[in-house]
N, C-alpha and C positions, 0 to 999 in steps of 0.2 A: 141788652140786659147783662149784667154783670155777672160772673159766677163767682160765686165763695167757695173761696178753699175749706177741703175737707181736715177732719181732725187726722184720716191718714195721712195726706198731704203732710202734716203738720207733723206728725211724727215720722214722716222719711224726709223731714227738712234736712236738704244740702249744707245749709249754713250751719245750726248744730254739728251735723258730722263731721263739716271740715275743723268744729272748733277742738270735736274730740279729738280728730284723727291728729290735729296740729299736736296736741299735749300727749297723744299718746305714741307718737314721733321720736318727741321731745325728750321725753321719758323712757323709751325703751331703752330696759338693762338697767335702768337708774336703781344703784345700791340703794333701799332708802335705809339701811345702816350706818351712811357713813353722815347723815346726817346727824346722832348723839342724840335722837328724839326731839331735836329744836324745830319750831315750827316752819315751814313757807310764810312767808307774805305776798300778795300778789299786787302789784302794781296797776294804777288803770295804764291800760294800753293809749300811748299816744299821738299826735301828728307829727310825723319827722321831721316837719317843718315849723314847728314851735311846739318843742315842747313841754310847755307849760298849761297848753291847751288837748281838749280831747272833745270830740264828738258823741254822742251817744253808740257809735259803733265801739269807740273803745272801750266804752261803760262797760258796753252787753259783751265784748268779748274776754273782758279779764271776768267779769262773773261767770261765764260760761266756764272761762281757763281753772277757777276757782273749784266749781263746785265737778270737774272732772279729774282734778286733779286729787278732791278730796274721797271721791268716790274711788282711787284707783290705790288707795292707801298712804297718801300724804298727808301730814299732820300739817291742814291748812289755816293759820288764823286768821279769824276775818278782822280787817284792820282796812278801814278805806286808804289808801296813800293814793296820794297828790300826784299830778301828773309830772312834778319837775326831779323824776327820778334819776337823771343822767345831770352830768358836767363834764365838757368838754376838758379835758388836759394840754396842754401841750400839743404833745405827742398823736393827740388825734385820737385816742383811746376814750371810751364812755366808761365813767367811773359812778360808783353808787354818788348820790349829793350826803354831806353832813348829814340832813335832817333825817335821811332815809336810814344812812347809816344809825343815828342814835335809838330812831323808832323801832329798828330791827333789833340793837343791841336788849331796849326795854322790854321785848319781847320774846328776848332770847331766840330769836329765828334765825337762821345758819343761810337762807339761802332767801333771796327776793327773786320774784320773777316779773321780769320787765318787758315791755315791748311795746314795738313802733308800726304807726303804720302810714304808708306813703299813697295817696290817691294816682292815678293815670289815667288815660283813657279807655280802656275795657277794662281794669282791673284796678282795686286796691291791694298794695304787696303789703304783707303785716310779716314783721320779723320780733320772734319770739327768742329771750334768754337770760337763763338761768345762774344766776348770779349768787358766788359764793360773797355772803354783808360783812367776814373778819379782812379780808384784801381783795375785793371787787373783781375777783377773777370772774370769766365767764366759764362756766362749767358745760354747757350745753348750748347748742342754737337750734332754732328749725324756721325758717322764711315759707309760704306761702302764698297763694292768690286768691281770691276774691271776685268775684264776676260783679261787674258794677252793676245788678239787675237793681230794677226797681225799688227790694228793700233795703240792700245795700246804701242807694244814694237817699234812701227817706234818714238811715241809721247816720248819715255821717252831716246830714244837713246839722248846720251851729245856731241855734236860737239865737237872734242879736240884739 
């Protein structure tokens, strides 16, 4: 017989917390002064291994990243952006892409927040940051882990 999780369960969800705890990591001390009141954008979180593609886990965790970051006093606009938010340089450096860059401009948003995430065996590593859109500087990072339990690999399975 199967048991079903309860609504506590469900409100001391791990996976919520860690999503908080990643943004509020990420953000501790963050002036949001020096933002000039221009919004965030937030990127869907990607596979480090293409990415132009994203799983349902990184769906749920840039909304998660979203709506905690709006709640902690960031002027967050909701704008879905595409998962092909990086371009390789040269140099090895992840830069915002054109399109990201003009969507931010149209939006006047000062900062994207971008992030990747790599599968392995006990764990998916998702690495989070925050990205100034006038010269693509990375202004903050924060990397974490992921326990591959059961909802984890339901979130990252790719409809095909």
């Amino acid at each position: 017989m199967r048991v079903e999780p309860t609504y506590q369960e469900a409100a001391n969800n791990a996976f919520l917390q860690s999503s908080r705890e990643a943004i509020s990591k990420l953000t501790a001390g963050f002036d949001l002064g020096t933002l000039d009141g221009g919004p965030v954008l937030v990127a869907t979180v990607v596979n480090v291994n293409d990415l132009s593609r994203s799983a349902p886990l990184g769906r749920t965790l840039s909304e998660q990243y979203a709506s905690h970051m709006a709640s902690t006093g960031f002027n967050v606009k909701e704008v879905k952006l595409r998962g092909d938010v990086f371009v390789k340089e040269g140099a090895g450096e992840l830069l915002l892409s054109r399109e990201i860059k003009d969507i931010a401009r149209s939006h006047n948003a000062s900062m994207v927040l971008v992030g990747t995430y790599s599968t392995a065996a006990s764990f998916t590593y998702v690495s989070l940051k925050l990205v100034r859109t006038e010269d693509g500087r990375i202004v903050r990072g924060h990397d974490y882990a992921l326990p591959n339990d059961r909802d984890v690999q339901r979130l990252l399975a790719v409809a095909r």
